[in-house]
C-alpha positions in Angstrom: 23.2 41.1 16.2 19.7 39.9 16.1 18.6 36.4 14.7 16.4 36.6 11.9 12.9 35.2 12.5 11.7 31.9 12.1 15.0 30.8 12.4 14.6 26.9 13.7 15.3 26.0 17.3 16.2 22.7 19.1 12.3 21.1 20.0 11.6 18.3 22.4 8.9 16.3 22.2 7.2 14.0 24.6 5.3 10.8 23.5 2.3 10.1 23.9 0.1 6.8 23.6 -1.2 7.8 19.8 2.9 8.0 19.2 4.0 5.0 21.1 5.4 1.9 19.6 6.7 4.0 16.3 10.8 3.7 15.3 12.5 7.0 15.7 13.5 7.3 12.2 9.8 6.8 11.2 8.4 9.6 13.5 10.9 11.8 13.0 10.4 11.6 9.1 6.7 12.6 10.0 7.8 15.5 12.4 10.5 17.1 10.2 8.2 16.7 6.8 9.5 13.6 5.3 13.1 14.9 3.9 15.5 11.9 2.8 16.2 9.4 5.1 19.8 9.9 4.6 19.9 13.3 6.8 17.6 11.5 10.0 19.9 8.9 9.6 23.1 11.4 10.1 21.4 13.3 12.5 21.1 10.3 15.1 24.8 9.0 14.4 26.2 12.3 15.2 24.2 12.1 18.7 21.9 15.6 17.4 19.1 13.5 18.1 18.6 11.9 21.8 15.6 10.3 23.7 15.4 11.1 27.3 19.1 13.3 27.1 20.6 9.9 26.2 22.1 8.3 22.3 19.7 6.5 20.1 19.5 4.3 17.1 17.3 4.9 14.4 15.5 1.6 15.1 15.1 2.6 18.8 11.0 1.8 19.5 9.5 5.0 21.0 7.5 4.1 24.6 4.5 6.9 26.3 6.8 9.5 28.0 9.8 9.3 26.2 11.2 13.0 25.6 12.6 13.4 21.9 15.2 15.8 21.2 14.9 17.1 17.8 17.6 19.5 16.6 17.2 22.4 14.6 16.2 21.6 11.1 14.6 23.3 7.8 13.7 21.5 4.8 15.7 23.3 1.4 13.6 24.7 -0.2 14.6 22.1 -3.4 12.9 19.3 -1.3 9.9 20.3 -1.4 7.5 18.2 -3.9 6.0 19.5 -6.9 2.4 19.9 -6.5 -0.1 17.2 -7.7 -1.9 17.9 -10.6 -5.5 19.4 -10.8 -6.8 16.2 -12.7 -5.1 13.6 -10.6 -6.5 16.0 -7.5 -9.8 15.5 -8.7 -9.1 11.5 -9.7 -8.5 11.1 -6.1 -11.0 13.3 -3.4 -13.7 10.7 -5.8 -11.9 7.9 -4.9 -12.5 8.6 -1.3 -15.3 5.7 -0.4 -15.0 5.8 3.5 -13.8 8.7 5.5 -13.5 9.3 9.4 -11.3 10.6 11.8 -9.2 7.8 11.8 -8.6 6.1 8.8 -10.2 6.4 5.0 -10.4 4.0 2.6 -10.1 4.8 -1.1 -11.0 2.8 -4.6 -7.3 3.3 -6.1 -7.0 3.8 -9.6 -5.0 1.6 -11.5 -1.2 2.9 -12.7 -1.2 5.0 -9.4 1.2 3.7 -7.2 0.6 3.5 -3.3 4.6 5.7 -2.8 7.3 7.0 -4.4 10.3 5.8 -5.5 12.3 4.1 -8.3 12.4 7.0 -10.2 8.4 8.0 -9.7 8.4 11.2 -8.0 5.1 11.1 -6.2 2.7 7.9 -5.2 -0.8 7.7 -3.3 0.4 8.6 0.1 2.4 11.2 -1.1 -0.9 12.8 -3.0 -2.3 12.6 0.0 -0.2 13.8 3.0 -0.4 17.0 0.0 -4.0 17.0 0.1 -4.4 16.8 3.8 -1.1 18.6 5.4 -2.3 19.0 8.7 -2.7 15.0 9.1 1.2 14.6 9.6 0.7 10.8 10.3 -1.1 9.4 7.6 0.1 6.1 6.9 -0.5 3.6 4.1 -1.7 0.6 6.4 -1.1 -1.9 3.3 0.1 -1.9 0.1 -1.7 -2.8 -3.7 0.4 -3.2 -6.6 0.9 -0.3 -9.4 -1.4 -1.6 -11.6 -4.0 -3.3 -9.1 -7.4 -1.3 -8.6 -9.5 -1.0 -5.2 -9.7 -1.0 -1.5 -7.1 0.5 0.3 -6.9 1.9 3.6 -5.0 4.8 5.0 -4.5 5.5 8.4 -4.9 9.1 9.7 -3.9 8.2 13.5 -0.7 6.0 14.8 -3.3 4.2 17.1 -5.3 3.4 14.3 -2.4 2.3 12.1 -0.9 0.0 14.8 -4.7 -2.0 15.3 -4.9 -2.6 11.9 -1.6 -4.0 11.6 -3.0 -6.1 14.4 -5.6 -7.0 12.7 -3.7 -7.9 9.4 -1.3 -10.0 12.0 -4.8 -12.2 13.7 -6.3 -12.4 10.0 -9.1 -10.0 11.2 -9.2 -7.7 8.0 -11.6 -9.8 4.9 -10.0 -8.7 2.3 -11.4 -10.0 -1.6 -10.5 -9.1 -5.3 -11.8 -9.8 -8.4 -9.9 -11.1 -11.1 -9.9 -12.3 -15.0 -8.0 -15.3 -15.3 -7.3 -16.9 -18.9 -9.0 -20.3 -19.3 -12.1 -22.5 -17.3 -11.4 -22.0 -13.7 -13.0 -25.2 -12.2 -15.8 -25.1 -9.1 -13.6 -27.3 -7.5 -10.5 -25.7 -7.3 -10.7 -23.7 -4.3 -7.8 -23.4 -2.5 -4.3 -22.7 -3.4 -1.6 -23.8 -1.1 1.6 -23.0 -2.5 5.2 -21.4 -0.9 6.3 -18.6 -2.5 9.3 -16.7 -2.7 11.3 -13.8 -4.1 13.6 -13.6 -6.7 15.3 -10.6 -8.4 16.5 -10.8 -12.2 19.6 -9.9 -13.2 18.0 -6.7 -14.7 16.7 -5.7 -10.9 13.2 -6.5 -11.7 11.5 -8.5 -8.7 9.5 -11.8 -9.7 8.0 -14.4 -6.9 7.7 -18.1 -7.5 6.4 -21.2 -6.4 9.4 -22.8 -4.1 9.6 -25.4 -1.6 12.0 -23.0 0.7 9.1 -20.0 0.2 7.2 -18.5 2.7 3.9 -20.4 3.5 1.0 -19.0 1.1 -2.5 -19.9 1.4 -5.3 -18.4 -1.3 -9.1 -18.9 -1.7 -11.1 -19.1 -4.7 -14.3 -18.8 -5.9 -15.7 -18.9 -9.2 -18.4 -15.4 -9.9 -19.0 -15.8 -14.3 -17.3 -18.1 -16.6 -16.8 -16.3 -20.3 -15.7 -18.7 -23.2 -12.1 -18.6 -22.9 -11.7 -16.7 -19.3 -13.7 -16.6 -16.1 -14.1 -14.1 -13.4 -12.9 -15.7 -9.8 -12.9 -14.1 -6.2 -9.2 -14.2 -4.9 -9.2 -14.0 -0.9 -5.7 -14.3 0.5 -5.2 -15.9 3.3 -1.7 -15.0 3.9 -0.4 -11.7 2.7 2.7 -11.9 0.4 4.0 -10.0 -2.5 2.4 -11.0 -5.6 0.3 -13.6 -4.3 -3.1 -13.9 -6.5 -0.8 -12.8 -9.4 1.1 -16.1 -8.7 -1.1 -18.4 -7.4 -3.6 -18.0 -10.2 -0.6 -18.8 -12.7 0.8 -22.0 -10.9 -3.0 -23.2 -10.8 -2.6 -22.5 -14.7 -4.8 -20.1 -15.2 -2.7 -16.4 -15.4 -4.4 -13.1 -15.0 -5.4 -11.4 -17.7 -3.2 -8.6 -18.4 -0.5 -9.4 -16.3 2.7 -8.5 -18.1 5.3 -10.7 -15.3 2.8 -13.9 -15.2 1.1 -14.4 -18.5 2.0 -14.7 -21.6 2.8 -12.2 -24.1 0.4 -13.7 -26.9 -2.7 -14.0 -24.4 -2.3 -10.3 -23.5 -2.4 -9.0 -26.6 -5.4 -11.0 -27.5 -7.2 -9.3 -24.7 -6.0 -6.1 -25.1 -7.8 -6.4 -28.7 -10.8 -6.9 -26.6 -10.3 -3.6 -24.4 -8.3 -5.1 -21.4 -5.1 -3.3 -21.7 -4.2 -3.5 -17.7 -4.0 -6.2 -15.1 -7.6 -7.2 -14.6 -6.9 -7.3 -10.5 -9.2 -5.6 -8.6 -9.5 -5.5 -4.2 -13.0 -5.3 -4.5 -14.6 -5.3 -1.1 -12.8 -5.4 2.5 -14.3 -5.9 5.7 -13.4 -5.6 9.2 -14.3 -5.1 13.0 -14.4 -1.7 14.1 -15.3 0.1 17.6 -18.0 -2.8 18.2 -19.2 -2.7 14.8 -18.4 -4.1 11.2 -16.7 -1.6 8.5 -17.6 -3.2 5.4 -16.7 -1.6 1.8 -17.4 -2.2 -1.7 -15.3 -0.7 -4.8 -16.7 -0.8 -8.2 -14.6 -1.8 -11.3 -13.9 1.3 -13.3 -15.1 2.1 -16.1 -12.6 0.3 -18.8 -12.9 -3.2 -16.8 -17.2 -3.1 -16.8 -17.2 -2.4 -21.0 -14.4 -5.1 -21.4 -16.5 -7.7 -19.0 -19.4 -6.9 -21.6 -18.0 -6.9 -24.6 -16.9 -10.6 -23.7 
Protein backbone atom coordinates (compact mmCIF):
# COMPACT_ATOMS: atom_id res chain seq x y z
CA UNK A 1 0.00 0.00 0.00
CA UNK A 2 1.45 3.35 -0.80
CA UNK A 3 1.86 6.21 1.81
CA UNK A 4 0.04 9.15 1.03
CA UNK A 5 2.16 12.24 0.32
CA UNK A 6 3.51 14.68 2.52
CA UNK A 7 3.16 12.36 5.10
CA UNK A 8 5.90 13.54 7.88
CA UNK A 9 9.21 11.72 8.33
CA UNK A 10 11.80 11.48 11.19
CA UNK A 11 14.37 14.82 10.36
CA UNK A 12 17.71 15.33 11.90
CA UNK A 13 19.20 18.41 12.21
CA UNK A 14 22.66 19.54 12.79
CA UNK A 15 23.54 22.82 14.70
CA UNK A 16 25.05 25.27 13.67
CA UNK A 17 26.81 28.41 15.39
CA UNK A 18 23.52 30.83 14.65
CA UNK A 19 21.60 27.78 16.62
CA UNK A 20 24.13 27.17 19.30
CA UNK A 21 23.60 27.94 22.94
CA UNK A 22 19.54 27.56 22.55
CA UNK A 23 17.47 24.88 25.06
CA UNK A 24 16.05 22.00 23.10
CA UNK A 25 12.52 22.72 24.02
CA UNK A 26 12.97 26.37 22.69
CA UNK A 27 14.37 25.35 19.26
CA UNK A 28 12.28 22.72 18.77
CA UNK A 29 9.14 24.98 19.46
CA UNK A 30 10.71 27.15 16.49
CA UNK A 31 11.27 24.03 14.16
CA UNK A 32 7.94 22.31 14.67
CA UNK A 33 5.84 25.75 14.44
CA UNK A 34 5.33 26.68 17.99
CA UNK A 35 2.55 23.88 19.07
CA UNK A 36 1.95 23.66 22.96
CA UNK A 37 4.73 23.04 25.03
CA UNK A 38 2.99 20.15 26.56
CA UNK A 39 3.55 17.71 23.29
CA UNK A 40 7.74 18.84 22.99
CA UNK A 41 7.69 18.19 26.46
CA UNK A 42 6.18 14.42 25.88
CA UNK A 43 8.11 13.94 22.99
CA UNK A 44 11.60 14.18 24.89
CA UNK A 45 10.34 12.00 28.01
CA UNK A 46 9.33 9.22 25.79
CA UNK A 47 13.08 9.32 24.27
CA UNK A 48 11.30 10.39 20.43
CA UNK A 49 13.54 13.21 20.56
CA UNK A 50 17.59 12.48 20.90
CA UNK A 51 20.81 14.68 20.41
CA UNK A 52 23.64 12.87 18.95
CA UNK A 53 21.45 9.15 19.05
CA UNK A 54 21.49 9.65 22.84
CA UNK A 55 18.35 10.87 25.64
CA UNK A 56 17.85 14.51 26.37
CA UNK A 57 16.15 16.89 28.68
CA UNK A 58 14.22 19.63 27.55
CA UNK A 59 16.65 22.09 29.28
CA UNK A 60 19.65 20.29 27.50
CA UNK A 61 21.77 23.55 25.91
CA UNK A 62 22.39 22.84 22.21
CA UNK A 63 26.41 23.14 21.26
CA UNK A 64 27.73 23.63 17.01
CA UNK A 65 27.54 20.02 15.68
CA UNK A 66 25.11 18.51 17.73
CA UNK A 67 22.73 16.22 15.57
CA UNK A 68 18.87 16.69 16.60
CA UNK A 69 16.62 13.98 16.06
CA UNK A 70 13.17 15.27 15.51
CA UNK A 71 10.46 12.73 15.06
CA UNK A 72 7.66 12.84 12.76
CA UNK A 73 5.26 15.46 13.62
CA UNK A 74 2.20 17.71 12.06
CA UNK A 75 0.53 20.41 13.62
CA UNK A 76 -3.67 19.71 13.78
CA UNK A 77 -4.98 21.56 11.87
CA UNK A 78 -7.08 23.28 15.12
CA UNK A 79 -3.69 24.72 16.20
CA UNK A 80 -3.16 26.78 13.83
CA UNK A 81 -3.77 30.65 14.80
CA UNK A 82 -6.46 32.76 13.60
CA UNK A 83 -5.17 35.33 11.31
CA UNK A 84 -4.37 38.90 12.50
CA UNK A 85 -6.65 41.37 11.60
CA UNK A 86 -6.27 43.77 8.48
CA UNK A 87 -6.29 46.90 10.91
CA UNK A 88 -4.00 45.62 13.47
CA UNK A 89 -1.74 44.40 10.22
CA UNK A 90 -1.62 47.79 9.19
CA UNK A 91 -1.12 49.16 13.02
CA UNK A 92 1.97 47.20 13.01
CA UNK A 93 4.20 47.16 9.40
CA UNK A 94 3.96 51.39 10.63
CA UNK A 95 5.30 50.63 13.71
CA UNK A 96 8.33 49.24 12.11
CA UNK A 97 11.11 52.13 12.94
CA UNK A 98 14.38 50.09 12.24
CA UNK A 99 14.63 47.08 10.12
CA UNK A 100 17.68 44.87 8.98
CA UNK A 101 18.59 41.46 8.55
CA UNK A 102 19.05 40.85 12.01
CA UNK A 103 16.90 42.48 14.30
CA UNK A 104 13.97 45.34 13.95
CA UNK A 105 12.85 47.57 16.28
CA UNK A 106 9.26 48.62 16.50
CA UNK A 107 7.24 51.81 18.37
CA UNK A 108 4.60 49.30 20.11
CA UNK A 109 1.29 50.47 20.52
CA UNK A 110 -0.19 50.57 23.76
CA UNK A 111 -2.86 47.61 24.87
CA UNK A 112 -0.85 45.25 22.48
CA UNK A 113 0.86 42.86 24.45
CA UNK A 114 4.57 41.63 23.54
CA UNK A 115 2.92 37.31 23.59
CA UNK A 116 0.14 35.43 24.26
CA UNK A 117 -1.21 33.94 27.03
CA UNK A 118 -3.70 34.30 29.92
CA UNK A 119 -6.47 34.00 27.91
CA UNK A 120 -5.11 36.56 24.98
CA UNK A 121 -4.87 34.56 21.95
CA UNK A 122 -2.32 36.40 20.02
CA UNK A 123 0.56 39.10 21.23
CA UNK A 124 3.34 41.11 19.29
CA UNK A 125 5.57 38.23 18.51
CA UNK A 126 2.89 36.20 17.59
CA UNK A 127 1.67 39.07 14.88
CA UNK A 128 4.82 38.92 13.76
CA UNK A 129 6.24 35.36 13.31
CA UNK A 130 2.50 35.67 11.13
CA UNK A 131 3.69 38.50 9.22
CA UNK A 132 7.13 37.17 8.46
CA UNK A 133 6.79 33.20 8.35
CA UNK A 134 9.89 32.45 6.77
CA UNK A 135 11.85 34.14 9.90
CA UNK A 136 11.27 30.90 12.04
CA UNK A 137 13.48 32.46 14.86
CA UNK A 138 12.20 35.69 15.65
CA UNK A 139 12.55 36.35 19.16
CA UNK A 140 11.25 39.04 21.42
CA UNK A 141 14.80 40.17 22.86
CA UNK A 142 12.87 42.05 25.88
CA UNK A 143 9.69 42.60 27.10
CA UNK A 144 7.33 46.02 27.65
CA UNK A 145 4.36 45.92 29.64
CA UNK A 146 0.65 45.64 27.96
CA UNK A 147 -0.05 48.99 28.28
CA UNK A 148 3.56 50.61 27.96
CA UNK A 149 4.24 52.30 24.46
CA UNK A 150 7.73 52.32 22.50
CA UNK A 151 11.00 50.79 21.69
CA UNK A 152 11.20 47.28 21.42
CA UNK A 153 13.47 45.13 19.70
CA UNK A 154 12.98 41.80 17.99
CA UNK A 155 15.53 39.61 17.01
CA UNK A 156 15.34 37.87 13.51
CA UNK A 157 18.77 35.74 14.08
CA UNK A 158 19.65 33.42 17.33
CA UNK A 159 23.16 35.16 17.06
CA UNK A 160 21.71 38.38 17.25
CA UNK A 161 19.29 37.45 20.07
CA UNK A 162 22.09 35.92 22.23
CA UNK A 163 24.45 39.46 21.85
CA UNK A 164 21.79 41.46 22.87
CA UNK A 165 21.06 39.48 25.86
CA UNK A 166 24.73 40.15 26.39
CA UNK A 167 24.39 43.37 26.08
CA UNK A 168 21.36 43.70 28.42
CA UNK A 169 23.60 41.41 30.95
CA UNK A 170 27.00 44.27 30.65
CA UNK A 171 24.34 47.21 30.75
CA UNK A 172 25.37 48.03 27.09
CA UNK A 173 21.71 48.68 25.68
CA UNK A 174 20.57 52.77 26.82
CA UNK A 175 17.40 52.31 27.18
CA UNK A 176 14.90 55.67 28.30
CA UNK A 177 11.14 56.33 28.71
CA UNK A 178 9.02 59.04 29.26
CA UNK A 179 6.63 59.23 31.86
CA UNK A 180 3.69 61.51 33.50
CA UNK A 181 3.96 61.28 37.09
CA UNK A 182 1.33 62.98 39.44
CA UNK A 183 2.79 65.80 41.48
CA UNK A 184 6.29 68.26 41.35
CA UNK A 185 9.00 65.86 40.71
CA UNK A 186 12.06 67.66 42.22
CA UNK A 187 15.62 68.51 40.13
CA UNK A 188 17.14 66.89 42.80
CA UNK A 189 15.72 63.64 43.01
CA UNK A 190 17.63 61.66 40.63
CA UNK A 191 18.22 58.47 41.55
CA UNK A 192 16.06 55.74 42.93
CA UNK A 193 17.69 52.95 44.78
CA UNK A 194 15.13 50.77 46.05
CA UNK A 195 14.84 46.46 46.24
CA UNK A 196 12.03 45.29 44.80
CA UNK A 197 10.22 42.19 44.80
CA UNK A 198 7.25 40.12 43.61
CA UNK A 199 4.22 39.36 45.18
CA UNK A 200 1.06 37.69 43.83
CA UNK A 201 -2.55 38.46 45.36
CA UNK A 202 -4.75 36.13 46.34
CA UNK A 203 -6.81 36.89 43.18
CA UNK A 204 -3.50 35.75 40.94
CA UNK A 205 -2.76 39.25 39.87
CA UNK A 206 1.04 39.98 40.16
CA UNK A 207 2.11 43.37 42.06
CA UNK A 208 6.04 44.35 42.98
CA UNK A 209 7.02 46.24 45.97
CA UNK A 210 9.60 47.95 47.76
CA UNK A 211 11.26 45.15 50.14
CA UNK A 212 14.35 44.81 51.97
CA UNK A 213 14.77 40.93 50.78
CA UNK A 214 14.07 42.36 46.88
CA UNK A 215 16.16 42.09 44.15
CA UNK A 216 18.65 45.16 43.94
CA UNK A 217 16.93 48.00 41.66
CA UNK A 218 18.65 51.07 40.60
CA UNK A 219 16.60 53.95 38.41
CA UNK A 220 17.52 57.36 36.94
CA UNK A 221 15.65 60.41 36.70
CA UNK A 222 15.50 63.35 34.99
CA UNK A 223 13.09 66.05 34.95
CA UNK A 224 11.93 67.16 30.85
CA UNK A 225 8.48 69.78 31.68
CA UNK A 226 6.86 70.40 34.87
CA UNK A 227 2.75 70.98 34.41
CA UNK A 228 0.83 72.35 37.51
CA UNK A 229 -0.05 69.27 39.23
CA UNK A 230 2.24 66.58 37.09
CA UNK A 231 5.59 66.75 35.41
CA UNK A 232 7.05 64.82 32.56
CA UNK A 233 10.44 62.86 33.84
CA UNK A 234 12.94 60.62 31.85
CA UNK A 235 13.03 57.10 33.60
CA UNK A 236 16.46 55.18 32.67
CA UNK A 237 16.65 51.85 34.42
CA UNK A 238 19.55 50.82 35.51
CA UNK A 239 18.63 47.38 36.48
CA UNK A 240 15.95 45.54 34.63
CA UNK A 241 13.10 44.24 36.79
CA UNK A 242 9.36 43.78 36.40
CA UNK A 243 7.62 46.83 36.98
CA UNK A 244 10.37 48.92 37.91
CA UNK A 245 9.65 52.77 36.72
CA UNK A 246 6.00 51.83 37.57
CA UNK A 247 7.23 51.32 41.21
CA UNK A 248 9.97 53.34 41.75
CA UNK A 249 8.13 56.50 40.68
CA UNK A 250 5.29 55.53 43.31
CA UNK A 251 7.73 54.79 46.43
CA UNK A 252 9.38 58.25 45.41
CA UNK A 253 5.61 59.48 45.82
CA UNK A 254 4.97 60.54 42.73
CA UNK A 255 2.78 57.50 40.79
CA UNK A 256 2.31 57.37 37.01
CA UNK A 257 -0.40 58.76 35.63
CA UNK A 258 -2.69 56.25 34.53
CA UNK A 259 -1.42 53.40 36.20
CA UNK A 260 -4.37 51.36 37.46
CA UNK A 261 -1.88 48.79 40.07
CA UNK A 262 0.27 52.02 41.44
CA UNK A 263 -1.91 55.05 41.59
CA UNK A 264 -4.78 55.90 42.93
CA UNK A 265 -8.17 55.49 41.71
CA UNK A 266 -9.29 59.24 42.33
CA UNK A 267 -5.98 60.70 40.42
CA UNK A 268 -6.77 58.51 37.41
CA UNK A 269 -9.96 59.50 36.81
CA UNK A 270 -9.09 63.14 37.12
CA UNK A 271 -6.73 62.55 34.26
CA UNK A 272 -8.68 60.59 32.27
CA UNK A 273 -11.16 63.81 32.23
CA UNK A 274 -8.20 65.45 30.73
CA UNK A 275 -7.72 62.68 27.83
CA UNK A 276 -5.16 60.37 29.52
CA UNK A 277 -7.07 57.21 29.82
CA UNK A 278 -3.81 54.82 29.65
CA UNK A 279 -0.60 54.46 31.52
CA UNK A 280 1.41 57.50 30.37
CA UNK A 281 4.72 55.12 30.07
CA UNK A 282 6.43 55.43 27.09
CA UNK A 283 10.29 53.63 25.98
CA UNK A 284 11.11 56.50 24.12
CA UNK A 285 14.49 56.22 22.66
CA UNK A 286 17.08 53.13 22.97
CA UNK A 287 20.53 53.05 22.01
CA UNK A 288 23.27 50.62 21.60
CA UNK A 289 26.64 49.46 19.95
CA UNK A 290 26.30 47.72 16.81
CA UNK A 291 28.90 46.12 14.18
CA UNK A 292 31.37 49.15 15.09
CA UNK A 293 28.78 51.57 15.06
CA UNK A 294 25.94 53.12 17.39
CA UNK A 295 22.08 52.12 16.67
CA UNK A 296 20.28 54.79 18.12
CA UNK A 297 16.30 55.09 17.86
CA UNK A 298 13.62 57.50 18.75
CA UNK A 299 9.78 56.66 19.07
CA UNK A 300 7.30 59.33 19.13
CA UNK A 301 4.37 59.52 21.67
CA UNK A 302 1.20 58.60 19.79
CA UNK A 303 -1.16 60.60 19.04
CA UNK A 304 -3.64 60.57 22.37
CA UNK A 305 -0.49 61.20 24.76
CA UNK A 306 0.83 64.55 22.43
CA UNK A 307 -3.06 66.22 22.60
CA UNK A 308 -3.25 65.20 26.43
CA UNK A 309 0.51 66.83 27.03
CA UNK A 310 -1.18 70.06 25.41
CA UNK A 311 -4.20 70.22 26.67
CA UNK A 312 -2.32 70.44 30.20
Amino acid sequence: MNQPPNKPSVRFIEINEDRAGQRLDNFLLAELGRPPKSIIYKMIRKGEVRINKGRCKPDNKLSIGDVVRIPPFAVPEQDTPAPIGNRLLAILEQSIIYDCAEFMILNKPSGLAVHGGSGLSFGLIEALRQIFPDNKQMELVHRLDRDTSGCIVVAKKRSALREFHRMLREGEMDKRYWALVQGRWANRKKMVNAPLKKNELRSGERVVRVSPDGKESLTEFAVLRRFDDCTLVEAKPITGRTHQIRVHAQYAGHPLIGDDKYCTDDVNQQFKARGINRLFLHAHSLSFPWKKNVVTVVAELDEGLTKAMESL
